[in-house]
GUDO-525108 format. One record per residue: residue number from 1; x, y, z of N, C-alpha, C in turn. Coordinates in Angstrom, 3 decimals. Example, Ala and Ser with C-alpha at 12.3 -4.5 7.8 and 13.67 -1.06 7.14 Angstrom:
<sites>
<1; <13.190; -5.690; 7.800>; <12.300; -4.500; 7.800>; <13.200; -3.300; 7.800>>
<2; <12.850; -2.250; 7.080>; <13.670; -1.060; 7.140>; <12.900; 0.030; 7.870>>
</sites>
This chain:
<sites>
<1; <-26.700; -50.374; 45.305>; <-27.584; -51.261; 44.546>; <-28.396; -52.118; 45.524>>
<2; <-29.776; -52.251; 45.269>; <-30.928; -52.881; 46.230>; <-30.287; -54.054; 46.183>>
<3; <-30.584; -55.401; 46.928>; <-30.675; -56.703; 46.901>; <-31.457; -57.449; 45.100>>
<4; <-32.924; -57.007; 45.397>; <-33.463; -56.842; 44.132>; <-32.785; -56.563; 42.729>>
<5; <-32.224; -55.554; 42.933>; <-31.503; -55.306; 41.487>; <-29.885; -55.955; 40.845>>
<6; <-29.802; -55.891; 42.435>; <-28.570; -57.266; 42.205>; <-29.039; -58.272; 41.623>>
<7; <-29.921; -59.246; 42.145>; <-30.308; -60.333; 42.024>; <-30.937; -60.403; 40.513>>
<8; <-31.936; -59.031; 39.893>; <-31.992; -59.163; 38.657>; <-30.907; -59.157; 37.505>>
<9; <-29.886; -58.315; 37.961>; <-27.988; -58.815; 36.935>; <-28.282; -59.956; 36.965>>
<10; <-27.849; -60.734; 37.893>; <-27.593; -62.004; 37.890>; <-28.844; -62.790; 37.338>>
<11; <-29.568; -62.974; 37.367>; <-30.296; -63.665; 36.131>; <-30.241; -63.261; 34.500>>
<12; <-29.828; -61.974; 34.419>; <-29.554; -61.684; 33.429>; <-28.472; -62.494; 32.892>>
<13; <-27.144; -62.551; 33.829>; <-26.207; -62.687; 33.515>; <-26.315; -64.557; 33.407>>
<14; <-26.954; -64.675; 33.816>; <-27.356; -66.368; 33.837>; <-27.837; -66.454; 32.459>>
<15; <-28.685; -65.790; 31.901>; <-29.850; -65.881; 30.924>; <-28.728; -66.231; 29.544>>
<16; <-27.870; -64.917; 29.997>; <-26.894; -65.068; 28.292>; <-25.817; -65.723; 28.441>>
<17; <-25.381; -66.355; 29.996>; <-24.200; -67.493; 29.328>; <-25.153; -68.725; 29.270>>
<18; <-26.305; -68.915; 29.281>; <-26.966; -70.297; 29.221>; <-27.418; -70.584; 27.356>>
<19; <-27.821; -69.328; 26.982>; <-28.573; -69.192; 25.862>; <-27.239; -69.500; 24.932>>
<20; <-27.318; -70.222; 23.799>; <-26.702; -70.780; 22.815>; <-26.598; -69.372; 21.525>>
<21; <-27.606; -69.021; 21.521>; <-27.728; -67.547; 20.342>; <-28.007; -65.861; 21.490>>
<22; <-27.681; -65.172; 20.664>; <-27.593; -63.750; 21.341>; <-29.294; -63.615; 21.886>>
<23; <-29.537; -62.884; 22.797>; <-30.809; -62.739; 22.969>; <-31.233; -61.357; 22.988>>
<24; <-32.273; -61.008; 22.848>; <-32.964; -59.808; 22.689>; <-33.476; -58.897; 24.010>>
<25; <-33.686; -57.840; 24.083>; <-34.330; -57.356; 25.771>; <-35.620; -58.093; 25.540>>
<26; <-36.425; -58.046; 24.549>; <-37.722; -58.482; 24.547>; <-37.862; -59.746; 25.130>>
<27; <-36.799; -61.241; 24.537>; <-36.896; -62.077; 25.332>; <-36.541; -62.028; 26.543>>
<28; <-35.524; -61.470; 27.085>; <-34.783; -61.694; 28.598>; <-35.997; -60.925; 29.165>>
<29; <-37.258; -60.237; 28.784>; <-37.874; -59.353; 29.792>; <-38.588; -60.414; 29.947>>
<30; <-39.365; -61.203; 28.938>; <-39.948; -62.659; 29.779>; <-39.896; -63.114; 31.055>>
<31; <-38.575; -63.268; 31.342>; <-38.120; -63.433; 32.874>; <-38.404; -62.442; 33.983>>
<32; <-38.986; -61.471; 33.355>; <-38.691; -60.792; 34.621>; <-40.435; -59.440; 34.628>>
<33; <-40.752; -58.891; 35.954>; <-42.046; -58.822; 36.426>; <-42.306; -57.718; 35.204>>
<34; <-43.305; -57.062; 34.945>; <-44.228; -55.876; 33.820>; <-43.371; -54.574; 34.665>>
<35; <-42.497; -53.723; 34.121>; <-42.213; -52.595; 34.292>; <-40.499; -52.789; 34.799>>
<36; <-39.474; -53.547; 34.375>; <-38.789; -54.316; 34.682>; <-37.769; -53.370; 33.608>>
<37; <-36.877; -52.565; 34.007>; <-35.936; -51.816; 33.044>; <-34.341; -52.534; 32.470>>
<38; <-34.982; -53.916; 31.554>; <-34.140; -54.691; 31.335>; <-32.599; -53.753; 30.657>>
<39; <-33.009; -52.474; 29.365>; <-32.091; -52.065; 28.898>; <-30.868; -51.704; 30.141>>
<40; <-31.212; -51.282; 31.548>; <-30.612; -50.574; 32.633>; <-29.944; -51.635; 33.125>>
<41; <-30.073; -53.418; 33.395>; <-29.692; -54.167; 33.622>; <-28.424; -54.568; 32.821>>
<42; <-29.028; -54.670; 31.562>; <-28.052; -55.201; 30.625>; <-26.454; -53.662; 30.785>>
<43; <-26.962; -52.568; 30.735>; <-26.115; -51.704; 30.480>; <-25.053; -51.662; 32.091>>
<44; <-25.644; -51.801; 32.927>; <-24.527; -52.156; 34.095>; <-23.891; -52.772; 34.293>>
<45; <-24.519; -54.955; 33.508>; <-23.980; -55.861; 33.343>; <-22.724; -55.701; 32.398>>
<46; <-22.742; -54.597; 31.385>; <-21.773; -54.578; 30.238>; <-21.090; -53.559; 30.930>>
<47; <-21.101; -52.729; 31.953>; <-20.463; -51.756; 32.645>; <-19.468; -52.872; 33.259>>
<48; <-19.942; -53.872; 34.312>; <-19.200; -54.301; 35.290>; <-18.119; -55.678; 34.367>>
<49; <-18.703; -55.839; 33.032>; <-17.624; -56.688; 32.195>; <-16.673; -56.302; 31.272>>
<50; <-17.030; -54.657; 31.558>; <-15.995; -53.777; 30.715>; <-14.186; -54.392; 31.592>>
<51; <-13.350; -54.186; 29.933>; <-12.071; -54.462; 30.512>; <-11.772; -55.977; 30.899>>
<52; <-12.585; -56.819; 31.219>; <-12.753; -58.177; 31.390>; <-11.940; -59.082; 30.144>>
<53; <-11.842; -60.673; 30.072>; <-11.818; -61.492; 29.598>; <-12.746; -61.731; 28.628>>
<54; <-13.534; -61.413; 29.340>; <-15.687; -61.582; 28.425>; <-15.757; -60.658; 28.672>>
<55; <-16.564; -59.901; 27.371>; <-17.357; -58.443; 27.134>; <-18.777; -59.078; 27.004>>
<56; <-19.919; -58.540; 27.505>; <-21.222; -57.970; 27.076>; <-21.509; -57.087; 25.962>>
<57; <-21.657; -57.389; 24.928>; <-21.888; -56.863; 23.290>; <-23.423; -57.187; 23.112>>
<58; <-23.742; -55.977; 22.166>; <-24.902; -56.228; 21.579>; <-24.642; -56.301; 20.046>>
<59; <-25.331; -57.224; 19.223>; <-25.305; -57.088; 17.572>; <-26.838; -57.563; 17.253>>
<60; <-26.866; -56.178; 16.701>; <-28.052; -56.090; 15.816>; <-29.521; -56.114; 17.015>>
<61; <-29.109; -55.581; 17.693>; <-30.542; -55.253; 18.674>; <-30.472; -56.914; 19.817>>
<62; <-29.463; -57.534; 19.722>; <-29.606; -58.735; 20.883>; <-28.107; -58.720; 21.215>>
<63; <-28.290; -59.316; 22.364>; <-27.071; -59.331; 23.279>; <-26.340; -60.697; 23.578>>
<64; <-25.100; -61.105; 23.815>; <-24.388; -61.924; 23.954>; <-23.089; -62.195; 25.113>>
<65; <-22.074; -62.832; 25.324>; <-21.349; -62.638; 25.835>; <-19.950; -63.122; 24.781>>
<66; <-18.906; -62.527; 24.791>; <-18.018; -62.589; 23.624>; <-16.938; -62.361; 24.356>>
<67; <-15.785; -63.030; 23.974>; <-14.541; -63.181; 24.023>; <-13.913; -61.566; 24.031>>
<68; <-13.129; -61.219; 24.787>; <-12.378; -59.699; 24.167>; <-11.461; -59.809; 23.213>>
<69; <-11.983; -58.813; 21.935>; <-11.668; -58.384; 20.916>; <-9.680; -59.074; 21.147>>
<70; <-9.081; -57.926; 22.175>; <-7.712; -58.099; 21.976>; <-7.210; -59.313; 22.691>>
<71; <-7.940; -60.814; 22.524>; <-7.325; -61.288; 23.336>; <-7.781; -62.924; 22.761>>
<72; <-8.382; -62.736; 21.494>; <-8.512; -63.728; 20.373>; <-7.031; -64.227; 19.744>>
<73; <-5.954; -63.907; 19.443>; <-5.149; -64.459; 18.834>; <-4.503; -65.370; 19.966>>
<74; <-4.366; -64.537; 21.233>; <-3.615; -65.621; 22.185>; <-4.502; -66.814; 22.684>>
<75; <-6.021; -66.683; 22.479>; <-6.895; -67.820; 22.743>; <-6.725; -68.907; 21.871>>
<76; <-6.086; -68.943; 20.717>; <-6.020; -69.779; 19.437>; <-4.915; -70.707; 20.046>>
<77; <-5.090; -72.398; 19.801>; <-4.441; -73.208; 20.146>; <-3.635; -73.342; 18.475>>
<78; <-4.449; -73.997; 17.926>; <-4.477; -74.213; 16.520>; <-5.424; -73.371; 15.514>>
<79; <-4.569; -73.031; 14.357>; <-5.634; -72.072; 13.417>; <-6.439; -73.254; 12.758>>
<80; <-7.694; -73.117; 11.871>; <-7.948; -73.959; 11.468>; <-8.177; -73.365; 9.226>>
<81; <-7.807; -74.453; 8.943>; <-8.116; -73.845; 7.411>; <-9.442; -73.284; 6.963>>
<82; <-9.798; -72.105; 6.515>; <-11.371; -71.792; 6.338>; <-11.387; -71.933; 5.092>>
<83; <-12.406; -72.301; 4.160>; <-12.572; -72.362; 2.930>; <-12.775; -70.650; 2.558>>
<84; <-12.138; -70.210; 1.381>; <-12.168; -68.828; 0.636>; <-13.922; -69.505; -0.053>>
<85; <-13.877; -67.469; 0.314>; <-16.100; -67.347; -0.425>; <-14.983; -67.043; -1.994>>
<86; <-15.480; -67.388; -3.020>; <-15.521; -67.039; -4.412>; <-15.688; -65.558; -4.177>>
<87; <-14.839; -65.082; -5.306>; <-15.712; -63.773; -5.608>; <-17.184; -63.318; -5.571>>
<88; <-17.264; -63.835; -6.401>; <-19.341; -63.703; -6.677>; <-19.935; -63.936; -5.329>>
<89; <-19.365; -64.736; -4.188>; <-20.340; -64.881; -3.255>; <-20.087; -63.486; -1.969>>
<90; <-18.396; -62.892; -2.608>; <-18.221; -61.891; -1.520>; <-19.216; -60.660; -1.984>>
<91; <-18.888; -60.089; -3.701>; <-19.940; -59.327; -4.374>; <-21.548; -59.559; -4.016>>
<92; <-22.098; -60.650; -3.972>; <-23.426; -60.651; -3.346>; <-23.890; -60.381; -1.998>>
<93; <-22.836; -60.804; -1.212>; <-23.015; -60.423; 0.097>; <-22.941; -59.207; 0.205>>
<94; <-21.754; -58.284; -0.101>; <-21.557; -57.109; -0.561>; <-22.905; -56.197; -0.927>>
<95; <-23.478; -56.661; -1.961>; <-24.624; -56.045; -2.580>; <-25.569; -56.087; -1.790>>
<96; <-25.954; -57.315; -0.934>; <-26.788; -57.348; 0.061>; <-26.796; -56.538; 1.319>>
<97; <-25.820; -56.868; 1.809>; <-25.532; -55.290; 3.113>; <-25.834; -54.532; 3.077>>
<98; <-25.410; -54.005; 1.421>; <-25.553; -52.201; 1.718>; <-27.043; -51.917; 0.959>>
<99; <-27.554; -52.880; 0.228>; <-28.466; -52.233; -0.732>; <-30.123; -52.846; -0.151>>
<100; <-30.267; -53.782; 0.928>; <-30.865; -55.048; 1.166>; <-32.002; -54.157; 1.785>>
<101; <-33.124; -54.572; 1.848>; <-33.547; -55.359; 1.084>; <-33.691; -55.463; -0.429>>
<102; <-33.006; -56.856; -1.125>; <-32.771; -56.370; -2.609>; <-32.936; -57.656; -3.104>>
<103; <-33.596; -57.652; -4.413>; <-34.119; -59.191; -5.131>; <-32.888; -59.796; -6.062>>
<104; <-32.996; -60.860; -6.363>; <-32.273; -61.568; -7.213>; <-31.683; -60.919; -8.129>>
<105; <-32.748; -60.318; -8.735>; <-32.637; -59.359; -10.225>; <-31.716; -58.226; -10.131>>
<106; <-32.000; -57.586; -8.720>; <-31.229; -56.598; -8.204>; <-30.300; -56.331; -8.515>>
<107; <-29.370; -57.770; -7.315>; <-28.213; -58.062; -7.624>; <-27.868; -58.580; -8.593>>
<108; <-28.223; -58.816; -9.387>; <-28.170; -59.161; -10.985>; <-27.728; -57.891; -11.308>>
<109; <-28.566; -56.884; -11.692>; <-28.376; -55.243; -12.426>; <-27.278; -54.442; -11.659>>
<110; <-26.752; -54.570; -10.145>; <-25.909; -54.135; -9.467>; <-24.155; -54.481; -10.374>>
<111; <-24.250; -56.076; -10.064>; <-23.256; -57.054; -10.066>; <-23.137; -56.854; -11.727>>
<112; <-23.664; -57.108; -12.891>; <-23.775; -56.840; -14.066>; <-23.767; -58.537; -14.641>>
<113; <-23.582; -59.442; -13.618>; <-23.810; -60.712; -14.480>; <-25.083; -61.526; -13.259>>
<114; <-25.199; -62.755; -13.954>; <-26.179; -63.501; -13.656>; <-25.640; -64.114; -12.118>>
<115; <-26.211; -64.218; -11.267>; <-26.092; -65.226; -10.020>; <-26.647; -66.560; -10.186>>
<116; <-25.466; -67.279; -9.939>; <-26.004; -68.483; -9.661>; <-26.236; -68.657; -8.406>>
<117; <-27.484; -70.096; -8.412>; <-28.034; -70.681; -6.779>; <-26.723; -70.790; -5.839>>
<118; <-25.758; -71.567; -6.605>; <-25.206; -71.830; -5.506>; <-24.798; -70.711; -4.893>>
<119; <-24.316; -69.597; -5.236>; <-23.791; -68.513; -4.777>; <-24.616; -67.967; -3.657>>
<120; <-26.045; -67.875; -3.779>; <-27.114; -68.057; -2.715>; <-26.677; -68.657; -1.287>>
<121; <-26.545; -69.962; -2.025>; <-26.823; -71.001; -1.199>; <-25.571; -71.107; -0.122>>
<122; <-24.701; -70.469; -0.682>; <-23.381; -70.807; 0.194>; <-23.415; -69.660; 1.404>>
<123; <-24.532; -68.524; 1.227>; <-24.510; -67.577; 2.011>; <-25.666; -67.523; 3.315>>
<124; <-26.440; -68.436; 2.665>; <-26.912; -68.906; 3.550>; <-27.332; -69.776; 3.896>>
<125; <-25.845; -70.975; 3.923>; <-25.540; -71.840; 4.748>; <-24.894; -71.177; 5.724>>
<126; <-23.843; -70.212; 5.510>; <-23.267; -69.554; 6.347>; <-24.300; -68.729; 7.688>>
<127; <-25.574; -68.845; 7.247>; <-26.069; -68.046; 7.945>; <-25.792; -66.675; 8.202>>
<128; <-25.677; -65.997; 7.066>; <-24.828; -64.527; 6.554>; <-26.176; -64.181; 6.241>>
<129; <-27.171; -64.537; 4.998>; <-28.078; -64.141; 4.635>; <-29.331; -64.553; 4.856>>
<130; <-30.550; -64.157; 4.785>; <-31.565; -64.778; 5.181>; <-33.398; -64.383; 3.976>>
<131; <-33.655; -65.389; 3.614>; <-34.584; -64.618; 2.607>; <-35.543; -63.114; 3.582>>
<132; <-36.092; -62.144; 2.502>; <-37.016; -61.122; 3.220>; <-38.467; -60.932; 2.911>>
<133; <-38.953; -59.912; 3.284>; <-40.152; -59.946; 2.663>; <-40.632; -59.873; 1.024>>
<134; <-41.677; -59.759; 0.511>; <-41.913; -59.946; -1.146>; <-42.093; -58.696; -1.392>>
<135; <-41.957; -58.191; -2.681>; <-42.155; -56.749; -2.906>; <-43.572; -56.969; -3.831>>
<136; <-44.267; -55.711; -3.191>; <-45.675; -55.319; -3.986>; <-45.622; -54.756; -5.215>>
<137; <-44.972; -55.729; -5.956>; <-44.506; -55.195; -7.335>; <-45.082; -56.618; -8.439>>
<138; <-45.480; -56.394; -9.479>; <-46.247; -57.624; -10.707>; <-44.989; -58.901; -10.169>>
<139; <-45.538; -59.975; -10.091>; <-44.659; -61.423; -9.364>; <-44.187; -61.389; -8.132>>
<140; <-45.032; -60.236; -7.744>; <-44.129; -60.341; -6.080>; <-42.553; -60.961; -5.740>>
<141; <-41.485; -60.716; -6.429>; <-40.109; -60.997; -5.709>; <-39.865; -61.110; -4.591>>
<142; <-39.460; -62.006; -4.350>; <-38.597; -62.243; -2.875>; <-37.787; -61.522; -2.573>>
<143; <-37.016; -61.307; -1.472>; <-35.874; -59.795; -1.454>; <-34.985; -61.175; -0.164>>
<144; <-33.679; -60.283; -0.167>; <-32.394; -60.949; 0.492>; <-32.601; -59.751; 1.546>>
<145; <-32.094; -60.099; 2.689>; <-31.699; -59.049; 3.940>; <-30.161; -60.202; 4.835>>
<146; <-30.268; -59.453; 5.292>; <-28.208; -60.346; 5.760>; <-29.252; -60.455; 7.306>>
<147; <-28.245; -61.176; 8.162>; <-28.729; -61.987; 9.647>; <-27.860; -61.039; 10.667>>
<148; <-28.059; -61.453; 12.072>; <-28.276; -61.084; 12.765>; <-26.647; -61.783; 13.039>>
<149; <-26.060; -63.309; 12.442>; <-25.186; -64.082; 12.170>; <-24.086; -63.551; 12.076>>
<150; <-24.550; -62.578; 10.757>; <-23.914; -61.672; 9.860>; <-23.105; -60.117; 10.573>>
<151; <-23.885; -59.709; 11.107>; <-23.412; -58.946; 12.395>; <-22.423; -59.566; 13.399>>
<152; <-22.534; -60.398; 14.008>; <-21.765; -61.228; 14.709>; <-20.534; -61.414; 14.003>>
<153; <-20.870; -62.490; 13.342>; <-19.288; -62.240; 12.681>; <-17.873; -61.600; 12.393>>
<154; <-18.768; -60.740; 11.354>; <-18.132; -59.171; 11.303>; <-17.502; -58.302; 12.159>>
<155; <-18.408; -58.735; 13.255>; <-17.838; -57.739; 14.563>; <-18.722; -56.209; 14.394>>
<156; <-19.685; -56.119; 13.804>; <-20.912; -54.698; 14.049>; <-22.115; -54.615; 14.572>>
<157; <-22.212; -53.446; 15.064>; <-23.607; -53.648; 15.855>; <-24.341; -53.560; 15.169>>
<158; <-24.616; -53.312; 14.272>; <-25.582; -52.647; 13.566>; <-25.078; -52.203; 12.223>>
<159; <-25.816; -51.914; 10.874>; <-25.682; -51.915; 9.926>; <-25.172; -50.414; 9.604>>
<160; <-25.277; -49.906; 10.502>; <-24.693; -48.248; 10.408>; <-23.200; -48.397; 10.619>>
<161; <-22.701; -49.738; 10.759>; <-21.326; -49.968; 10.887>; <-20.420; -50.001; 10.426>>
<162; <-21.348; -50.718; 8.993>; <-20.790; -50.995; 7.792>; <-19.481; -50.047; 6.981>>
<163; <-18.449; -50.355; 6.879>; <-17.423; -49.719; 5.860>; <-17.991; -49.028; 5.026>>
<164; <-17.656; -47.351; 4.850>; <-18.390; -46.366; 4.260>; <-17.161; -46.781; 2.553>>
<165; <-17.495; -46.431; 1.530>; <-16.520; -46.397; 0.467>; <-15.045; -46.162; 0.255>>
<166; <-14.837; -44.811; 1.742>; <-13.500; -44.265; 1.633>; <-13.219; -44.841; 2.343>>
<167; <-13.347; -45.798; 3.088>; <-12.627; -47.148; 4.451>; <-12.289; -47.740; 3.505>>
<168; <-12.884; -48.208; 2.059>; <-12.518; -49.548; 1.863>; <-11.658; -49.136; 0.612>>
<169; <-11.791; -48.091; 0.259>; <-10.598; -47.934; -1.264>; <-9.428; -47.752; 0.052>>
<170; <-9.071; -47.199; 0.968>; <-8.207; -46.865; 1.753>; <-7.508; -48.449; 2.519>>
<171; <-8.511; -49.839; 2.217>; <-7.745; -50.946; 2.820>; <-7.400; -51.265; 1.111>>
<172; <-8.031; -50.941; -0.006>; <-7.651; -51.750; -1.153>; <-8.430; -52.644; -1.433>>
<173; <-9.510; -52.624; -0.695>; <-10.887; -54.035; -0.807>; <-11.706; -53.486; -1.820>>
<174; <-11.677; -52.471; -2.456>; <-13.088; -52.062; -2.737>; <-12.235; -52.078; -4.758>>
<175; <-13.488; -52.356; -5.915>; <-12.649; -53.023; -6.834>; <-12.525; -51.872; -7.401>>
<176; <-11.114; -51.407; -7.757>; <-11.013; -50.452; -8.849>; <-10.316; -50.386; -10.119>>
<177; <-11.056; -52.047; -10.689>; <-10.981; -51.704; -12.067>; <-12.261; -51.133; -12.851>>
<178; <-12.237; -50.412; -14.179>; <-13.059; -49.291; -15.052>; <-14.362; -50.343; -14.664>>
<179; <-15.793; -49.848; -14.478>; <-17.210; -50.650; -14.407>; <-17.101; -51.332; -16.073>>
<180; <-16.373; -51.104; -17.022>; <-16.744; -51.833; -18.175>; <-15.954; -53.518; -18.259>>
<181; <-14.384; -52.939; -17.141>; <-14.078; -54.326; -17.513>; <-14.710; -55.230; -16.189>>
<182; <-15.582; -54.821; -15.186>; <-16.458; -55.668; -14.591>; <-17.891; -56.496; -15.205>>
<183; <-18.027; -55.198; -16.106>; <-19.413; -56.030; -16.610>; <-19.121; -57.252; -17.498>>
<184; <-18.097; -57.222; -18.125>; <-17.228; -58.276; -19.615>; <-16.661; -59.104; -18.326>>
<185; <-16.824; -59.332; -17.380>; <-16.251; -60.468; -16.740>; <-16.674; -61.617; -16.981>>
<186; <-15.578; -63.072; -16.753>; <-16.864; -64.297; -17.460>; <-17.982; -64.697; -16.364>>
<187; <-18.717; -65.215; -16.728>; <-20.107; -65.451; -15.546>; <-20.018; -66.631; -14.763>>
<188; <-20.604; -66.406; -13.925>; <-20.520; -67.756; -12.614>; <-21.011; -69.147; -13.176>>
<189; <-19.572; -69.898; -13.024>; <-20.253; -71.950; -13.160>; <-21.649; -71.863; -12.223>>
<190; <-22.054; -73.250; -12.287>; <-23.218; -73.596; -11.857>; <-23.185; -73.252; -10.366>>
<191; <-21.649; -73.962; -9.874>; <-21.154; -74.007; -8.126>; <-21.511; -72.563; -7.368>>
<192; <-21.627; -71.309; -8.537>; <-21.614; -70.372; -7.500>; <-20.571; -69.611; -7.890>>
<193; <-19.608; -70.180; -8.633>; <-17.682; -69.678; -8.028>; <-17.605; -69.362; -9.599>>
<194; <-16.566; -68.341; -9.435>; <-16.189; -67.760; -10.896>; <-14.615; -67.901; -10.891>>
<195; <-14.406; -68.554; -12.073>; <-13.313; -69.341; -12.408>; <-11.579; -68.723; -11.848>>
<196; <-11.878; -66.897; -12.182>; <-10.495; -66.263; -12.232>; <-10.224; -66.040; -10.729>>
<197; <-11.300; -66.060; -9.882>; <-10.404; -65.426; -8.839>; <-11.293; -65.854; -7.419>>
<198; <-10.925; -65.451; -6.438>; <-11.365; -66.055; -4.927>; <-11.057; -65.416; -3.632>>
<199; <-11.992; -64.851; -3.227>; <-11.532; -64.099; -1.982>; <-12.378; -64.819; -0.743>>
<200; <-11.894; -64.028; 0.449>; <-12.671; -64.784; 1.825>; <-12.992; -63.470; 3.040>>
<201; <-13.081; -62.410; 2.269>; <-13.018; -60.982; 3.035>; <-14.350; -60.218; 2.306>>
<202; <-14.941; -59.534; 3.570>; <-16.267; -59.160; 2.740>; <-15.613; -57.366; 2.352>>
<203; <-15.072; -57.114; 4.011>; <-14.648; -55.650; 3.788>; <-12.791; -56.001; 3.324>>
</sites>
């Protein structure tokens, strides 16, 4: 390895423990001269942190530096209590992933009852969801698409990641009671949250 190409890792590697959010090749090429093979940088940098403490991960087309996968439970001093998403807000998220870009109404006709705001709203506070573009359709609708957040989280690179149907009847996540006694379910309070039940797991 040249001097040069050393020296470009290492700004790389500067770039993403400084940066607070994952960054993109497009931004990190900023830094660096017109013809500059950032993907080749990043992919050696994640070569030489393979097996490490810290991994080099990409989610959703930007890059980060992240804790290793097997080595999160012994990092935990104290757990902390997380608030459970309602049903309705795991089902929307749900609906959003796989079907997104998708309007209110959408998930309305998907889900079979009405969404409330808050149920929205709690998803993206989380920074899970993010509004999308309008559809060229009479009132132009707004459409939902999930974040970049949302990836992170989860732990996927990319939306091709996502739990296919037979992953999730096979953990027991996926609902299999008859579609009639889903649609007769009672409908979401104002909060978002539906009275019978409460989960905090998307897959």
């Amino acid at each position: 390895m040249s001097a040069e190409d050393f020296d470009s890792i290492r700004l790389v590697e500067a770039l993403l423990f400084a940066s607070a959010e994952p960054l993109s090749e497009k931004i990190l090429a900023r830094h660096f001269g017109e013809g500059t093979d950032v993907g080749a940088l990043l992919a050696r940098l994640q070569a030489d942190y393979s097996g490490r403490g810290v991994n080099l991960v990409e989610r959703g087309g930007s890059w980060a530096f992240r804790t290793a996968a097997d080595l999160g439970d012994r990092l935990r001093i104290e757990r902390s209590q997380v608030r459970k998403l309602s049903r309705a807000a795991v089902e929307t998220l749900a609906v959003i992933a796989y079907h997104q870009p998708v309007s209110r109404a959408e998930i309305e006709t998907i889900r079979g009852v009405a969404t409330a705001r808050g149920t929205l709203d709690v998803l993206i506070e989380a920074d899970w969801i993010k509004p999308g573009h309008r559809r060229e359709t009479p009132g132009r609708p707004g459409t939902w698409i999930t974040t970049e957040n949302f990836l992170d989280h989860f732990g996927l690179s990319g939306l091709a990641d996502l739990p296919g149907v037979d992953e999730l009847k096979a953990t027991g996540l996926l609902d299999k009671r008859p579609a009639i006694q889903t649609l007769t379910e009672p409908e979401e309070t104002d909060d978002g949250h539906e009275a019978d039940d409460q989960t905090g797991s998307l897959f």
